[in-house]
C-alpha positions as CSV (number, residue, x, y, z in Angstrom):
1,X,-66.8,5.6,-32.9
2,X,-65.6,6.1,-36.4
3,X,-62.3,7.6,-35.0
4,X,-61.5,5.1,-32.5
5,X,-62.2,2.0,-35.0
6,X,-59.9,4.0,-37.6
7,X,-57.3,4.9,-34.8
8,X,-57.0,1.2,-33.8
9,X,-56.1,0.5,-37.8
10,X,-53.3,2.8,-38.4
11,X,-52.0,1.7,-34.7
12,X,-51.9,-1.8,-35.7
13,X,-50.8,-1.4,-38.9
14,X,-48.0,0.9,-37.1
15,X,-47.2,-2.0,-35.0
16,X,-47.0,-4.0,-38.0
17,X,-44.2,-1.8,-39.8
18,X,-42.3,-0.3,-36.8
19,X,-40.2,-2.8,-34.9
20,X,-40.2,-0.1,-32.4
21,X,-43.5,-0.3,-31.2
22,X,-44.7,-3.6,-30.0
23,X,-47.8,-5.0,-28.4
24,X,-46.7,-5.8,-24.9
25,X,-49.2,-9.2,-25.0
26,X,-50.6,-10.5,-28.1
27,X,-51.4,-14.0,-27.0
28,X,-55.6,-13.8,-28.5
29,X,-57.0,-11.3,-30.8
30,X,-59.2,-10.3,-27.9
31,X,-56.6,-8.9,-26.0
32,X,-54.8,-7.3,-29.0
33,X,-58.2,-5.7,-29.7
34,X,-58.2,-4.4,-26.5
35,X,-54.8,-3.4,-26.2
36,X,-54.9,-1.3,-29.5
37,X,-58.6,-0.1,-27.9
38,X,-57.0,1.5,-25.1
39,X,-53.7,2.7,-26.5
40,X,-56.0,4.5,-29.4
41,X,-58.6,6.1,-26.7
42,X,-55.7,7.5,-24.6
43,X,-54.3,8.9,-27.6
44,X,-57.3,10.4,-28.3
45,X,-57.7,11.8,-25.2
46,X,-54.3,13.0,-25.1
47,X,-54.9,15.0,-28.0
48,X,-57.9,16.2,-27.6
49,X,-56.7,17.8,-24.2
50,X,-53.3,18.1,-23.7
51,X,-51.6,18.4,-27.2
52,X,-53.6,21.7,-27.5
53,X,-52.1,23.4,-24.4
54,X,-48.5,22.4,-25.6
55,X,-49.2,23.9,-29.0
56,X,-50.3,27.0,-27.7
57,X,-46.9,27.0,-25.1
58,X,-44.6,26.1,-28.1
59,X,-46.7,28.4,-30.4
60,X,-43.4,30.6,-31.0
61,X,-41.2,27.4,-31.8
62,X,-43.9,26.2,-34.3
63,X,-43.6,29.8,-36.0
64,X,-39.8,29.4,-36.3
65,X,-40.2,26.3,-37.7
66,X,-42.8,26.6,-39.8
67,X,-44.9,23.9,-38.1
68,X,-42.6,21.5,-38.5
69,X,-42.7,21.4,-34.9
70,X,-45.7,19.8,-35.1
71,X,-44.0,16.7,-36.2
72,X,-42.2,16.4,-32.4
73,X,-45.4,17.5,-30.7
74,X,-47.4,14.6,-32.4
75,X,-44.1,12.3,-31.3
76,X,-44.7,13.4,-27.6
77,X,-48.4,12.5,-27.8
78,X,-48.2,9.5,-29.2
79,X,-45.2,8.5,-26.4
80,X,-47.4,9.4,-23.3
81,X,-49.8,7.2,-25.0
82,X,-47.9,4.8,-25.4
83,X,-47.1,5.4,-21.3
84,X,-50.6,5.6,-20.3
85,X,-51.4,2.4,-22.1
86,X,-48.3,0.4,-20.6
87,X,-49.4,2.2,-17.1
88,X,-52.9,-0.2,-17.4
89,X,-51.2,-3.1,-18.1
90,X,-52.9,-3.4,-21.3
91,X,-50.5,-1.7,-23.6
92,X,-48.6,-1.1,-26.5
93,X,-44.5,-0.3,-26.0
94,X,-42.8,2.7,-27.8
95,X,-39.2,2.0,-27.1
96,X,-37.6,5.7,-28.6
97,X,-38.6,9.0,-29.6
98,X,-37.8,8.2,-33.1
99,X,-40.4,5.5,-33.3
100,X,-43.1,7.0,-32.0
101,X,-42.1,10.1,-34.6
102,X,-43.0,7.4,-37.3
103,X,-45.3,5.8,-35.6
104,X,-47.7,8.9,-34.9
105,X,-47.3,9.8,-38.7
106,X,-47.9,6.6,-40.4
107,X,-51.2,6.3,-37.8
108,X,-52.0,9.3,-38.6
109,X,-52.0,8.7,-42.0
110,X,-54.2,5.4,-41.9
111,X,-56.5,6.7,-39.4
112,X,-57.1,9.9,-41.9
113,X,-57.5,7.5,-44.5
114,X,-60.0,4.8,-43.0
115,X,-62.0,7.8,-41.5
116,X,-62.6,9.5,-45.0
117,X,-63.2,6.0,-46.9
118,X,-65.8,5.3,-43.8
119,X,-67.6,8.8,-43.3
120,X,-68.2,8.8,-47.1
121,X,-69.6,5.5,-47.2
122,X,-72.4,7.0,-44.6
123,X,-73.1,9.6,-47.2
């Protein structure tokens, strides 16, 4: 539960800062609750199953690059997302690759940083 609620922060904050990623209907802040709800559990799921199988396919282009690779694989997850989302008609838009490249990395960020300040609280 923990990642989910700190998942739905950094994607709204994300679609706070990135013009690129919108909410596609923002009309209560029931729906946007439940829009960022089910963009952030499909990106959950997305990499919890399928990011792993790519990483292992592009293992030898994550070894050129020294990981850096990593930064385009998170890119793609966060687009099919962002797809599956916009596919239940309760979704969040991620108009190019290049917003979705900052989007995965500033939610990323948030979500690492609400789950830390919210697991050590239950310490």
């Amino acid at each position: 539960m923990i990642k989910l609620i700190s998942t739905m922060a950094g994607v709204w904050v994300t679609t706070l800062l990135i013009s690129g990623i919108r909410l596609t209907d923002d009309s209560t802040w029931q729906i946007t609750l439940l829009t960022l709800a089910v963009f952030s559990l499909a990106l959950i799921v997305v990499n919890k199953l399928v990011r792993p199988v790519l990483k292992l396919l592009s293992l030898p282009l994550l070894v050129l690059t020294l990981g850096l690779f990593s930064f385009i694989l998170n890119a793609l997850m966060f687009m099919l997302a962002g797809w599956i989302s916009v596919q239940t008609h309760t979704g969040i838009m991620v108009d190019s690759f290049w917003a979705a490249l900052l989007g995965a990395l500033i939610t990323s960020v948030i979500a690492s940083l609400i789950s830390n300040l919210l697991d050590s609280k239950e310490d």
